[in-house]
Backbone bond lengths (Angstrom), bond angles and torsions (degrees), N, CA, C in turn:
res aa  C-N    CA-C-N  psi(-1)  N-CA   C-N-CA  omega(-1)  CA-C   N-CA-C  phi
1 X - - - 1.455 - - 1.529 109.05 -
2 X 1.200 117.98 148.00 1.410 126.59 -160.19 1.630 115.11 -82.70
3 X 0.844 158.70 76.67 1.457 154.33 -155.83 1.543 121.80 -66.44
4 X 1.324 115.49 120.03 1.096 119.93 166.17 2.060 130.16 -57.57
5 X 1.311 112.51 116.06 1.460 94.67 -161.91 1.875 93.79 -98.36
6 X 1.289 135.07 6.65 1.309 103.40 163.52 1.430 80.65 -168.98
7 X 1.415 135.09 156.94 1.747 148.18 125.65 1.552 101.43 -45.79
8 X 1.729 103.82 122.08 1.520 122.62 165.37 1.103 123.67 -79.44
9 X 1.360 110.51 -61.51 1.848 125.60 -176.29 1.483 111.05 -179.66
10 X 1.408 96.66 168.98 1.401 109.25 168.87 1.951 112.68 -117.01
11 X 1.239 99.30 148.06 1.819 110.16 -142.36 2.073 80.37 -101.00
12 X 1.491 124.01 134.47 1.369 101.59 154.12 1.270 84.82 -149.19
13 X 1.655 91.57 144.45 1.960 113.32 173.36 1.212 112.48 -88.61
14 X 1.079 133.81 127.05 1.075 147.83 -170.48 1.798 125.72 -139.73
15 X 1.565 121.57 122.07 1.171 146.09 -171.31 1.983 85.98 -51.37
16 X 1.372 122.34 -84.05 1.288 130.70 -143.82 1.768 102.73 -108.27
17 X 1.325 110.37 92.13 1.557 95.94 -173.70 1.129 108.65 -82.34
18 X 1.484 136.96 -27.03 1.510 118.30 -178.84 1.542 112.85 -62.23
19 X 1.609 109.23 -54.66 1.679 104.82 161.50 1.695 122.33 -18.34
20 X 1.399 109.44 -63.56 1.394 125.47 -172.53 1.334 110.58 -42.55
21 X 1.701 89.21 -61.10 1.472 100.12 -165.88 1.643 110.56 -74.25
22 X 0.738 108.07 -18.86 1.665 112.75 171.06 1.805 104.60 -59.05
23 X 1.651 112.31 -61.55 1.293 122.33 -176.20 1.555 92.83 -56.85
24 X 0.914 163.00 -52.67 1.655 165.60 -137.31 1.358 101.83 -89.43
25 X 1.250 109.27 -47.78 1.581 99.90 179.86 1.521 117.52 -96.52
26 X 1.278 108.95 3.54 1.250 106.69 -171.27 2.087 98.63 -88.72
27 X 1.320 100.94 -22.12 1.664 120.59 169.99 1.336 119.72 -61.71
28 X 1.594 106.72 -22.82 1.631 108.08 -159.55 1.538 108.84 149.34
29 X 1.388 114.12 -82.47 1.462 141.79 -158.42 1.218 114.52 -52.97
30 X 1.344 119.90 131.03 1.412 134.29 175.07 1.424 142.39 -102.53
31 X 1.264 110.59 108.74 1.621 105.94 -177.87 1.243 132.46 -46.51
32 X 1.685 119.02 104.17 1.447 141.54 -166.03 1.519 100.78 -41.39
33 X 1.566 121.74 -62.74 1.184 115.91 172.57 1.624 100.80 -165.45
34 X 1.083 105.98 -158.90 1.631 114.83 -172.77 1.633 126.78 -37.64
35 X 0.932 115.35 128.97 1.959 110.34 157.64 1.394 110.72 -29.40
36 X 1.098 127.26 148.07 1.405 143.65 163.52 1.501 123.25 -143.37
37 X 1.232 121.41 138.51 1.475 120.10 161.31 1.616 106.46 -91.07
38 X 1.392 103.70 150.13 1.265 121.11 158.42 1.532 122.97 -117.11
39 X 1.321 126.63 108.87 1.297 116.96 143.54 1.579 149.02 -167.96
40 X 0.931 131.35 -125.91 2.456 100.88 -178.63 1.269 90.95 93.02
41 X 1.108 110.04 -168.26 1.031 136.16 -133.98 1.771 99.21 -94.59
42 X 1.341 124.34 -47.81 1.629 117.30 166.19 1.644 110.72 -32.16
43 X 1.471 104.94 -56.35 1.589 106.30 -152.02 1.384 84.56 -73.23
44 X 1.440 150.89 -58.87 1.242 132.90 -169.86 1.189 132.47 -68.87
45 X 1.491 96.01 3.28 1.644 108.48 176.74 1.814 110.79 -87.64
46 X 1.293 96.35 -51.74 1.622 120.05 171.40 1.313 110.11 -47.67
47 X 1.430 121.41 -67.20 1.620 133.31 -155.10 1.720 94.98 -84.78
48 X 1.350 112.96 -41.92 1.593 110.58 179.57 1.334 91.99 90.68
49 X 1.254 144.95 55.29 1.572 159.00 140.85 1.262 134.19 -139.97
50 X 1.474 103.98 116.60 1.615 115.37 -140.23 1.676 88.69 -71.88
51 X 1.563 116.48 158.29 1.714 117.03 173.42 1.620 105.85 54.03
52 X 1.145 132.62 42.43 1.492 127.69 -177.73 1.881 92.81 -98.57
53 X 1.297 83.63 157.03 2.141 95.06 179.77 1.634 89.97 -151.07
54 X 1.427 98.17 131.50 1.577 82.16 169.18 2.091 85.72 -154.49
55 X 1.308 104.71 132.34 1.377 129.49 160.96 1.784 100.91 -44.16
56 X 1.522 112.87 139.01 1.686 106.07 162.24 2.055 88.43 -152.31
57 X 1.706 84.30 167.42 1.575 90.56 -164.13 1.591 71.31 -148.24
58 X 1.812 110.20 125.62 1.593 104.49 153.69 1.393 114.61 -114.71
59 X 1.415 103.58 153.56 1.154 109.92 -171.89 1.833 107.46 -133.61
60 X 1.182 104.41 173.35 1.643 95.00 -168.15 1.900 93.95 -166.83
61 X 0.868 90.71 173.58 1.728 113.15 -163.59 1.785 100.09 -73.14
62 X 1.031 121.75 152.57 1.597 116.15 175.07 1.827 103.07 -56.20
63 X 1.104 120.81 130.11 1.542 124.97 154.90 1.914 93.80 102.05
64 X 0.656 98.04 75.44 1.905 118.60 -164.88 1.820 91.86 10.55
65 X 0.920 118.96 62.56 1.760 121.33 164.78 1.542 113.62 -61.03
66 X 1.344 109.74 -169.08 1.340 130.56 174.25 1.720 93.85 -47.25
67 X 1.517 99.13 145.79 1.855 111.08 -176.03 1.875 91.28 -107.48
68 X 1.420 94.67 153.53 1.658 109.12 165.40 1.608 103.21 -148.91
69 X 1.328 94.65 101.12 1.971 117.09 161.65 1.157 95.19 -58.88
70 X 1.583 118.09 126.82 1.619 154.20 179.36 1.522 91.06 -120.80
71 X 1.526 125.53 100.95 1.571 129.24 -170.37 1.617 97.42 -117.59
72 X 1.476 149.48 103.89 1.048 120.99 139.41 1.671 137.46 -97.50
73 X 1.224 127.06 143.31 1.443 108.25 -153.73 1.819 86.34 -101.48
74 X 1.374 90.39 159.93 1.758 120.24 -164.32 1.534 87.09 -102.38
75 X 1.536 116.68 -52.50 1.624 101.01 177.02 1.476 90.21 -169.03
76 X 1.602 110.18 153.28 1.293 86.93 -15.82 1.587 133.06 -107.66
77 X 1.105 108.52 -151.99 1.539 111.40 -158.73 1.729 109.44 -56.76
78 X 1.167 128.39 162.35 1.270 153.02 -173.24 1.523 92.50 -53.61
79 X 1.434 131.82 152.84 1.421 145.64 115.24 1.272 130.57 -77.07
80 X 1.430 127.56 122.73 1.165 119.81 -151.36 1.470 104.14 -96.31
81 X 1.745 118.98 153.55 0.957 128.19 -144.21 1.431 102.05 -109.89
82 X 1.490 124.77 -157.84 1.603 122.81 166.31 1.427 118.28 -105.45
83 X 1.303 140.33 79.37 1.233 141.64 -117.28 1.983 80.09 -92.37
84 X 1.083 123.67 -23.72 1.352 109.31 179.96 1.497 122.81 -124.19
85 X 1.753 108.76 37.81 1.022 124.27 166.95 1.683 121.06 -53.60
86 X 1.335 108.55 138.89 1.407 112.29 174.28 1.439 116.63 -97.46
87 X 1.475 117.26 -173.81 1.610 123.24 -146.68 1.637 85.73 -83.29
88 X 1.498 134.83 -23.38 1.134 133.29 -164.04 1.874 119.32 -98.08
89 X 1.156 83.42 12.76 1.872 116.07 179.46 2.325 100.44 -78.78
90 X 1.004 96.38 125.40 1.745 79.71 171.88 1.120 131.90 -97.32
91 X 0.724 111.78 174.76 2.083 105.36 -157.35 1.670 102.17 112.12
92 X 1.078 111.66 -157.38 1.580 148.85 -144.85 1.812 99.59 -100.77
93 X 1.385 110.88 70.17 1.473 125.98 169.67 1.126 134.56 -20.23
94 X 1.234 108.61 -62.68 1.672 113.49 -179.42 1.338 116.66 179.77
95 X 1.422 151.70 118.64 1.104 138.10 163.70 1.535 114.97 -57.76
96 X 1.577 112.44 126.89 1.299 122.14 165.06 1.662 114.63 -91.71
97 X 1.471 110.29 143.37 1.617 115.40 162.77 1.578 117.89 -156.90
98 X 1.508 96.72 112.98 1.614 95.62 -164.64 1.587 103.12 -63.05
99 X 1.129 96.52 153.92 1.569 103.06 -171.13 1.813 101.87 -142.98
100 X 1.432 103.29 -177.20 1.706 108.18 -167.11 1.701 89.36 -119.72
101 X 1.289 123.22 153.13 1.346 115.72 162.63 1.595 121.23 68.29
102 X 1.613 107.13 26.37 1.357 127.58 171.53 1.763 105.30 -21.37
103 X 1.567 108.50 -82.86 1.572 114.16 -166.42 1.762 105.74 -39.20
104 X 1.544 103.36 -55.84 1.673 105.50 179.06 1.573 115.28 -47.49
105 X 1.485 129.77 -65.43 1.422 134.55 -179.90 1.660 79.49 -35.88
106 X 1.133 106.88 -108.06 1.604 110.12 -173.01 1.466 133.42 14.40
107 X 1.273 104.49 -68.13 1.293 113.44 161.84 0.973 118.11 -70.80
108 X 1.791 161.90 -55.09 0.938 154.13 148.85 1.189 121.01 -12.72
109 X 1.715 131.82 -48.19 1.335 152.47 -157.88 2.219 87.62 -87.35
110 X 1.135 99.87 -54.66 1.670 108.20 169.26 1.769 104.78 -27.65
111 X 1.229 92.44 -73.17 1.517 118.85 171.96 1.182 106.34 -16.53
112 X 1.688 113.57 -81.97 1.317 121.90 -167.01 1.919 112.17 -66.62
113 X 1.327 122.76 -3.82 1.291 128.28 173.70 1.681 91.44 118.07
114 X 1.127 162.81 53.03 1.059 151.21 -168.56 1.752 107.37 -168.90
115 X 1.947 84.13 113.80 1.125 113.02 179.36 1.601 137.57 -90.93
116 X 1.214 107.90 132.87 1.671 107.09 138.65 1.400 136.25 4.57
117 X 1.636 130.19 72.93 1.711 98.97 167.89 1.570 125.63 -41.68
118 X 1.903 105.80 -57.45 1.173 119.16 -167.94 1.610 97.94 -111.54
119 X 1.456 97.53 -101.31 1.310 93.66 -160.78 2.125 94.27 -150.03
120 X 1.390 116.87 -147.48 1.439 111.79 -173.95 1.328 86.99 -129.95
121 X 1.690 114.11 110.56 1.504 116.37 163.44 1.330 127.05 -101.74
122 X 1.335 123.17 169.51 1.573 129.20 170.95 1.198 119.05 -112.27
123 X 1.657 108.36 127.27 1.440 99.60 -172.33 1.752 90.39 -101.07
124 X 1.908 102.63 152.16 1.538 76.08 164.49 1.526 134.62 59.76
125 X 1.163 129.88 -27.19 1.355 114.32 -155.40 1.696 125.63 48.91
126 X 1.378 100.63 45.05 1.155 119.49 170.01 1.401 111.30 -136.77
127 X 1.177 115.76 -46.48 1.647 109.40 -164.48 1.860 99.07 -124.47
128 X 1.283 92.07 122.54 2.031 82.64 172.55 1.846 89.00 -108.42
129 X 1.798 107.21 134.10 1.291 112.73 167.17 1.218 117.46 -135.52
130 X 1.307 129.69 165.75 1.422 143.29 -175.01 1.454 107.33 -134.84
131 X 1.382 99.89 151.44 1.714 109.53 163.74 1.416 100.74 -109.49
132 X 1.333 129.47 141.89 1.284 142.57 173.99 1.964 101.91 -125.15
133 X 1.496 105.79 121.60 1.212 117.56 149.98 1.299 130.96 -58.12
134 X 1.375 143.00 55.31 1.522 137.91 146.41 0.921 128.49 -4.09
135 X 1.308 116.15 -176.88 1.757 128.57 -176.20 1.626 113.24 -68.65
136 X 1.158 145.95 139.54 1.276 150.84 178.21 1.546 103.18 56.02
137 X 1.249 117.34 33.13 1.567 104.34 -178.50 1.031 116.09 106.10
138 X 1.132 125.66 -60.35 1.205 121.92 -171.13 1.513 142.61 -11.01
139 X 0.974 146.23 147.21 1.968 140.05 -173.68 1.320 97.88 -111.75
140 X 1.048 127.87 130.50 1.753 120.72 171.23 1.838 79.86 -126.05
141 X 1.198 109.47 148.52 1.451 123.42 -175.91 1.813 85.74 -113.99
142 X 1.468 120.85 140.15 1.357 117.83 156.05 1.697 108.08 -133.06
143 X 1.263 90.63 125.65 1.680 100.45 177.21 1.593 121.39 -96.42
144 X 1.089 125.58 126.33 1.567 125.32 162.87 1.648 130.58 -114.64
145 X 1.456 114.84 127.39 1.047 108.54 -148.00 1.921 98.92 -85.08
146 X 1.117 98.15 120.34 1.913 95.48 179.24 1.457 109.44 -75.73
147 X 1.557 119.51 -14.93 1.280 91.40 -153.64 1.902 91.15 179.46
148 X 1.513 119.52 128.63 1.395 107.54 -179.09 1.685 120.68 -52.21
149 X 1.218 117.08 144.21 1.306 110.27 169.27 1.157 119.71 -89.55
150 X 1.559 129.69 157.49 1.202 145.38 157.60 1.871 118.73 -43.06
151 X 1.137 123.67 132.42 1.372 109.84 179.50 1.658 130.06 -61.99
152 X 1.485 98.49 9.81 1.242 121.66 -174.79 1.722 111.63 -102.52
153 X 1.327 113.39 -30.66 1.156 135.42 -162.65 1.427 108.66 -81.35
154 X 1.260 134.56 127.81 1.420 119.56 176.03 1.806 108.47 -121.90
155 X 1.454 112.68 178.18 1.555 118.97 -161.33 2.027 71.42 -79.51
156 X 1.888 97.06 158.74 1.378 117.50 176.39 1.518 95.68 -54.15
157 X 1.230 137.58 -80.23 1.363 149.49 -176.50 1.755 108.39 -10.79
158 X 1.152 109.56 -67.45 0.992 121.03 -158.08 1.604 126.50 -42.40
159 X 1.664 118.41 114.84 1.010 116.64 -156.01 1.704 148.51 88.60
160 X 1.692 82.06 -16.98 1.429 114.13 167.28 1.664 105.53 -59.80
């Protein structure tokens, strides 16, 4: 069996990237480096849409962390998504990123118009997490760790 030697990123299409990217960094995450377009003959080879162009911005966690592709396509145009899809919707769940100061992000993110799916739970007495509704829908999961775990104990996610 073929082995994977590292996780790259996670890819999301998105209607409004400055919005996005505003919500992304306003979480933490930092833009790797410049905007770019992509397109010719790779991107229509890859995506399987002939003449496609689509803008991408990566971004990644402070200290070259986990990457998140910010893709919006120029053409063609967007398909629109379920902007108030729930966790039981299939596809692409939620981005998680443990973070420090859960309740604060939260409220702050409130601030900027950005809600709550549910509510702020405790797993364990180890991990308190939230789902936050983002820009176009989106789920950003944020985890905070309350408390070391047991070597037995794993993050809520895991395996999900």
């Amino acid at each position: 069996m073929a082995q994977l030697p590292r996780f790259d990123h996670i890819g999301v299409t998105v209607a409004d990237l400055d919005l996005v990217e505003r919500f992304f960094v306003s979480i933490g995450l930092e833009a790797e480096g410049p905007r770019m377009f992509v397109d010719g003959e790779f991107l229509d080879t890859v995506c399987g849409i002939p003449n496609a162009r689509t803008e991408i911005l990566m971004m990644q966690t402070p200290g070259e962390g986990t990457k998140l592709e910010l893709a919006r396509f120029v053409r063609p145009g967007h398909e629109p998504g379920s902007p108030m899809a729930m966790s039981t919707e299939l596809g692409l769940r939620n981005v998680c990123f443990e973070v420090e100061d859960l309740r604060g992000i939260v409220d702050r993110l409130a601030g900027e118009g950005y809600g709550l799916v549910g509510g702020i739970g405790e797993y364990e007495n180890v991990w308190r997490m939230a789902y936050v509704r983002g820009p176009e829908g989106l789920i950003v999961s944020l985890a905070e760790q309350i408390r070391e775990s047991a070597p037995d104990e794993q993050h809520p996610d895991a395996g999900k």
